[in-house]
N, C-alpha and C positions, 0 to 999 in steps of 0.2 A: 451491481446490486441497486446503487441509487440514483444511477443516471448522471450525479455529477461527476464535472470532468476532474482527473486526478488533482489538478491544480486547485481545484477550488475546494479539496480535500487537506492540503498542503505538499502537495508533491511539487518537486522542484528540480532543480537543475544539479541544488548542493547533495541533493540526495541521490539522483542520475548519477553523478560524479562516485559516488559510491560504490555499486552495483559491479561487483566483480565480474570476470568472464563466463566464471563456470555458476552464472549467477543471469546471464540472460535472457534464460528460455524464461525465467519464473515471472509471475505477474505482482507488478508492485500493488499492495492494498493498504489501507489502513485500517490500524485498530480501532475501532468503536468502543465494545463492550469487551471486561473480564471477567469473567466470575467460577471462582474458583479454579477450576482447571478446562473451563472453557471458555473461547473466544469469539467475537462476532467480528468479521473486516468486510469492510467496504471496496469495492474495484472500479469506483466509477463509475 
């Protein structure tokens, strides 16, 4: 969505290390905004 690369979002290695198997296919994002029971994420 914003062009920056995941890292410069905060993604990382300790978070990589995370990421279960049955957890691959999914795309890492981060949160930006919450409001109330909506959410805004970033992909990069």
């Amino acid at each position: 969505m914003t062009g920056a690369p995941l890292a410069d979002l905060g993604w990382s290695d300790f978070f990589a290390d995370q990421v279960e198997p049955d957890e691959a296919g999914l795309a890492p994002m981060r949160v930006a905004t919450v409001h109330r029971a909506r959410l805004t994420a970033m992909d990069g």
